[in-house]
N, C-alpha and C positions, 0 to 999 in steps of 0.2 A: 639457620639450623638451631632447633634448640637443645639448648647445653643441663641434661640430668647428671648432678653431682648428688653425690652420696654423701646424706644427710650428717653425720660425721665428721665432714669434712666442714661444713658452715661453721666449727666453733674459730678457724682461723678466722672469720669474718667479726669476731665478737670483739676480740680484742684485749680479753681478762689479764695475761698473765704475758709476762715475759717469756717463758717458754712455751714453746709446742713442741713435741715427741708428735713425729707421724712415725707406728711402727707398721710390721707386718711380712708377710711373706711372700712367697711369689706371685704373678701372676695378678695382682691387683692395682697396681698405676697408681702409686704413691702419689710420685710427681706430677699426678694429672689436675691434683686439687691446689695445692701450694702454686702449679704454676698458673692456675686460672686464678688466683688469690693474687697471686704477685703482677700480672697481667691488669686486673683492676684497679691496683692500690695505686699502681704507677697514673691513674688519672687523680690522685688525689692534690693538694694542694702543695704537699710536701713528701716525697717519699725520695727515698735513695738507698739500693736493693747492694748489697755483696752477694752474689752465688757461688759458694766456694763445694771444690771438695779436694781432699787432700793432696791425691795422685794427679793431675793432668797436663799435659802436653798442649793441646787444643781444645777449647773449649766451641768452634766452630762447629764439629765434626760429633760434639759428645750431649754438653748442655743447653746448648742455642736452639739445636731444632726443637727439642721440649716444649719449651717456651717459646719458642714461635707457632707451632702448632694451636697453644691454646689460643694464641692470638688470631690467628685463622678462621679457630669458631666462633670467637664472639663478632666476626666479620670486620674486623679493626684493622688487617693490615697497611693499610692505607696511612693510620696515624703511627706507624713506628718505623725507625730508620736500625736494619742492622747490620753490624759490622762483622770482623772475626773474635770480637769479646766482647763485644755491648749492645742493649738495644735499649735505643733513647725512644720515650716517648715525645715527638714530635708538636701535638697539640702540649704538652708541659713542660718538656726540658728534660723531664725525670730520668734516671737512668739507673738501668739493670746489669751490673757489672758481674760480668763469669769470672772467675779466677782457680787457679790450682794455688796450693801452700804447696808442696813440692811440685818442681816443672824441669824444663831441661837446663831454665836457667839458676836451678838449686833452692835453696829454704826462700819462698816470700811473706814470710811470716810480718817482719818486721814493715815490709811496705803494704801491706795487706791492713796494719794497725794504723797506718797512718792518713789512711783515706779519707775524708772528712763528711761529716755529714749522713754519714750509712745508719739507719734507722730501721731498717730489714736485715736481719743476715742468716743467709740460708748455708745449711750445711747437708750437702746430698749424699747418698754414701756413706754415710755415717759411723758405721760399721770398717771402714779403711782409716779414719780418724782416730788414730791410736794413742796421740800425744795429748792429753788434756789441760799441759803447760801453755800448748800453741794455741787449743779455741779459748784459753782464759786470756789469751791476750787479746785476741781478735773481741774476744765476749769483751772486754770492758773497755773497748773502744767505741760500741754502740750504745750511743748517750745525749744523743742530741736533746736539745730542749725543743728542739720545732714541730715536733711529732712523736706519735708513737711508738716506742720502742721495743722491736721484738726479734725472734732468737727461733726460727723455725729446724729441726733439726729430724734429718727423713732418712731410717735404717733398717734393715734386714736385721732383727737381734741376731746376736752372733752367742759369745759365752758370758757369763755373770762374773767374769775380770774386765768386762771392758768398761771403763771411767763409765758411761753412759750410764750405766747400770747399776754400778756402786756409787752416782751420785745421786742418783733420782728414784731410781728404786726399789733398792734392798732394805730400806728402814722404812718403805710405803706401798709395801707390795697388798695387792688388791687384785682375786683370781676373779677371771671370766671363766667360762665355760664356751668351747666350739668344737665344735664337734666332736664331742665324746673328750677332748683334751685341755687340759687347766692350763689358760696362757696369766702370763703375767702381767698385770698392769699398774701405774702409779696411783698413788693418791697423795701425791707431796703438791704443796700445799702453791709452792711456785713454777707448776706446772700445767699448762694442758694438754693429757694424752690424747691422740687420735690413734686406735688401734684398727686397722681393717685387713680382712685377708681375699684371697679367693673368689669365695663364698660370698661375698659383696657383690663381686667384680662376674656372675657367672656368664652375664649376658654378652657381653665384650670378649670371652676365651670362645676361642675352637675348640670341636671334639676331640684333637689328639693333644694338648695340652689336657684335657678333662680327664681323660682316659690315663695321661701319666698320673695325676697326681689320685687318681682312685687307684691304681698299681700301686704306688707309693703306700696308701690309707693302708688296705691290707699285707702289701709283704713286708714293709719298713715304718710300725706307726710312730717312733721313735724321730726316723729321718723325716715322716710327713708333718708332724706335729714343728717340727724346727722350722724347715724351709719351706712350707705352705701354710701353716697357720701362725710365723712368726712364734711362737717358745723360746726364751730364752734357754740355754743349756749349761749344765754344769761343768763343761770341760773345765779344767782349771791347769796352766802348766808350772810344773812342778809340784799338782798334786800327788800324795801320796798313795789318795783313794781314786783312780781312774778308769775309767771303761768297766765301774760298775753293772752286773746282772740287775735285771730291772723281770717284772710281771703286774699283772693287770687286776686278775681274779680272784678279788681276796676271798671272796666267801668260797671259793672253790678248794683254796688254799686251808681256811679254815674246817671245811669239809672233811678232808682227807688227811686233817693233821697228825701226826704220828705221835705228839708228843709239843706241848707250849710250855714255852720259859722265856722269863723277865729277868730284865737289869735295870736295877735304879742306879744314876749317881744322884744323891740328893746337894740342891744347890745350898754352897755352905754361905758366901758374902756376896754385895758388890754385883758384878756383872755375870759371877755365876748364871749357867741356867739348871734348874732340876732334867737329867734329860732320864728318863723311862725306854727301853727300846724292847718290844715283844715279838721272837721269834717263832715260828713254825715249822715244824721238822717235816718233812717231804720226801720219804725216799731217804738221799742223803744232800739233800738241800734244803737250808734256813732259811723262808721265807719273811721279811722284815714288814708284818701287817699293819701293825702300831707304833706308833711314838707319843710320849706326852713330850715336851720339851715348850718349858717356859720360863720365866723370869719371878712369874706369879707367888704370892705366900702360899704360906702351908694349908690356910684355909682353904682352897683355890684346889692345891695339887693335890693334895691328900683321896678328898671325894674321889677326884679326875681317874689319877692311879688306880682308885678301886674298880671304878668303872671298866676301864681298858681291862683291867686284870679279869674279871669277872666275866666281860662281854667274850674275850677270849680265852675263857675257860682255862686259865693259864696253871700250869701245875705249880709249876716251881718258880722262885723269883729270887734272886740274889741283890740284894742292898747295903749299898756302902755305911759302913757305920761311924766311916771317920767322922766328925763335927757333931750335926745333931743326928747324925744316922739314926741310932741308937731311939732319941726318942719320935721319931719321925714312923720306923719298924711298930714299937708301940699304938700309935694312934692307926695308922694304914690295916694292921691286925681286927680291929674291932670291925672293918667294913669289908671284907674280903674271906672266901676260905681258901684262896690260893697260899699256901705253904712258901711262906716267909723265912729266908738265910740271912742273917747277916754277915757282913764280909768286911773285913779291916784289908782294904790294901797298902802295900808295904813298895812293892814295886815301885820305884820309877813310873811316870803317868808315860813318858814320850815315850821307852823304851819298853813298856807293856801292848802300848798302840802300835808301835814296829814290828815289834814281836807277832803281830795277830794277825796283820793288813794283811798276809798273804793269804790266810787262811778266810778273813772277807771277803776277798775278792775273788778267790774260789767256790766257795759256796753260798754266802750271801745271796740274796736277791731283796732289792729294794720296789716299791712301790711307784708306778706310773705315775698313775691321778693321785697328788697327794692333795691333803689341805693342805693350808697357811704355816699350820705348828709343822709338820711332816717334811714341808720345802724348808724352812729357818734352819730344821734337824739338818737335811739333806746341803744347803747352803754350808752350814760348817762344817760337816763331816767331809766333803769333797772340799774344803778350801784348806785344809791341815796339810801341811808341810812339813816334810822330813827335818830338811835342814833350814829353818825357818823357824824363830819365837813368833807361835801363835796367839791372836788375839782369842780365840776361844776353840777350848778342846773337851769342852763335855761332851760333844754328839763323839767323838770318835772312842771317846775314854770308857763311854755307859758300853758303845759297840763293841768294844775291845774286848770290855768285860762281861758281853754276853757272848761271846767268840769262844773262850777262854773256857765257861758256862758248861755250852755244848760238847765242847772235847771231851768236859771231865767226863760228863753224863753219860756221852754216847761216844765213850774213847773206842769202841768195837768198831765202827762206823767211820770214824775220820784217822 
């Protein structure tokens, strides 16, 4: 039989990088590539496989047939001997060990580290892998000097708090485009992403799998874009800002706008970011079209702001004048006729953002397809914490303060 693997999948054959990220969503056979990958390596000279995943009881009944299946196709069964947790390759010795880190017989963390010789180690389920103390010990156990050393790790993204995420790719984020929906991917530098969904996978789905997830497309693109084209999502627990209004159609939005207004906070030092956020009034909902939010100089933001301001014909724009507010308001003026406020606030930053969240989360609506700068806004604005020192609160602070904006404006209306 011959075996068509998706192209994609040959970069585990290359061998670049310590890491592989296989992500994606449902319906596409993650584990069909890694274990036709791990199937072959086992004839190599030197291989020695951990398949772990966090939760398992049996590994006969769960991970085994996987991976014997692939061995089926390439007609090999003959050279591999399996048991209820391993299958040795017989022509080599080599062996493919299944394991749970929790089982029934409690944490095998510690003899999971002590295996020797593993130079493969696969982490399935990835997304159930919640403890990133437990793969660091596992991870730096694979070291051998015999072979090549690598770290395959295969997940349904879940929310952008899982370690996965925040180790590999929220300071490397790099969007695709599928299907009309921005997924995320890495571009860190000790990684190789394989991302695939679906949509790879069509000729291998039935019609009533096809049929769910085009139901899904139209009445939930929020929940299709997660669990069939892989999106990681912003749930975040114990955020502040949760179960955000979200919409699609900016120019529609822009269309019918009732009324546009801006907030700058301008970045003062340090890891500040300048964040910009431009609403549109709807009825009695603020539509959130724009954001600048960057780290960039004044050379850089200054232009940018006017742009945004401009392309959204923004009325009114309120501008922090703490630091260099003041000559920031000046130079922005010459490139814009959007009507420039400055604003000295005095408040408390946490307890002005407290004060408002209820009111964003009532009328707010944030943007589906963001870019790059729009998701970073959106990554810190949902990662802010009540009770919690924040590493960064300009996205929630600039929102706050165009929150704040609106009332005065349109106190008739709210």
């Amino acid at each position: 039989m011959r075996i068509v693997l998706n192209e994609k999948y040959k970069a585990l054959w290359n061998k670049k990088t310590r890491y592989y990220v296989v992500t994606g969503g449902r319906g596409l056979g993650k584990s069909f590539g890694v274990s036709l990958n791990i199937a072959e390596q086992s004839y190599d000279d030197f291989f020695k496989c951990l398949f772990v995943r966090y939760f398992m009881n049996t590994a006969y009944d769960s991970i085994i047939p996987e991976v014997r299946s692939k061995i089926e196709l390439l007609g090999s069964e003959q050279d591999f001997h399996v048991t209820k947790t391993d299958i040795i390759n017989k022509i080599t010795g080599n062996q493919i060990l299944f394991r749970g880190v929790k089982t029934s017989s409690g944490d095998q963390t510690a003899k999971l580290k002590s295996l020797e010789g593993v130079n493969v180690f696969v982490v399935d389920e990835a997304e159930e892998f919640v403890d990133e103390e437990k793969f660091n010990t596992i991870d730096l156990s694979i070291r051998t000097t015999s072979a090549f050393n690598m770290v395959i790790i295969i997940m349904n993204p879940s929310n952008t708090q899982h370690w996965v995420y925040k180790r590999w790719f929220k300071n490397h984020l790099k969007f695709i485009e599928v299907d009309g929906h921005k997924i995320q991917t890495t571009t860190h530098p000790e990684v190789t992403h394989i991302h695939t969904t679906y949509l790879d996978n069509l000729d291998n789905l039935d019609e009533s799998f096809l049929k769910l997830a085009k139901d899904y497309r139209e009445k939930d693109p929020t929940y299709y874009a997660h669990k069939f084209l892989g999106q990681w999502t912003d749930f975040k627990e114990g955020a502040l800002f949760d179960n955000l209004k979200t919409f699609k159609d900016v120019e529609f939005i822009r269309a019918n706008s009732e009324g546009a207004m801006a907030y700058i906070d301008v970045a003062d030092e340090g890891k500040d970011y300048l964040c910009m956020v431009v609403g549109h009034l709807v009825g009695s909902e603020i539509y959130i079209t724009d954001v600048v939010y960057t780290q960039e100089n004044t050379d850089v933001t200054i232009p940018l702001c006017a742009k945004v301001l401009n392309e959204n014909k923004v009325n009114f724009c309120q501008v922090e004048t703490n630091g260099m507010g003041a000559l920031f308001i000046k130079m922005l003026r010459e490139l814009t006729t959007t009507e420039l406020i400055g604003i000295s606030n005095k408040t408390n930053k946490n307890t002005r953002i407290i004060m408002n969240s209820s009111f964003i989360k009532s009328r707010f609506n944030f943007l589906e397809d963001k870019t790059e700068m729009y998701y970073k806004y959106m990554d810190h604005l949902t990662d802010f914490k009540k009770t919690e020192k924040n590493e960064f609160d300009d996205a929630p602070d600039a929102t706050s303060g165009l929150a704040l904006f609106f009332q005065v404006q349109f106190a008739e209306l709210f």
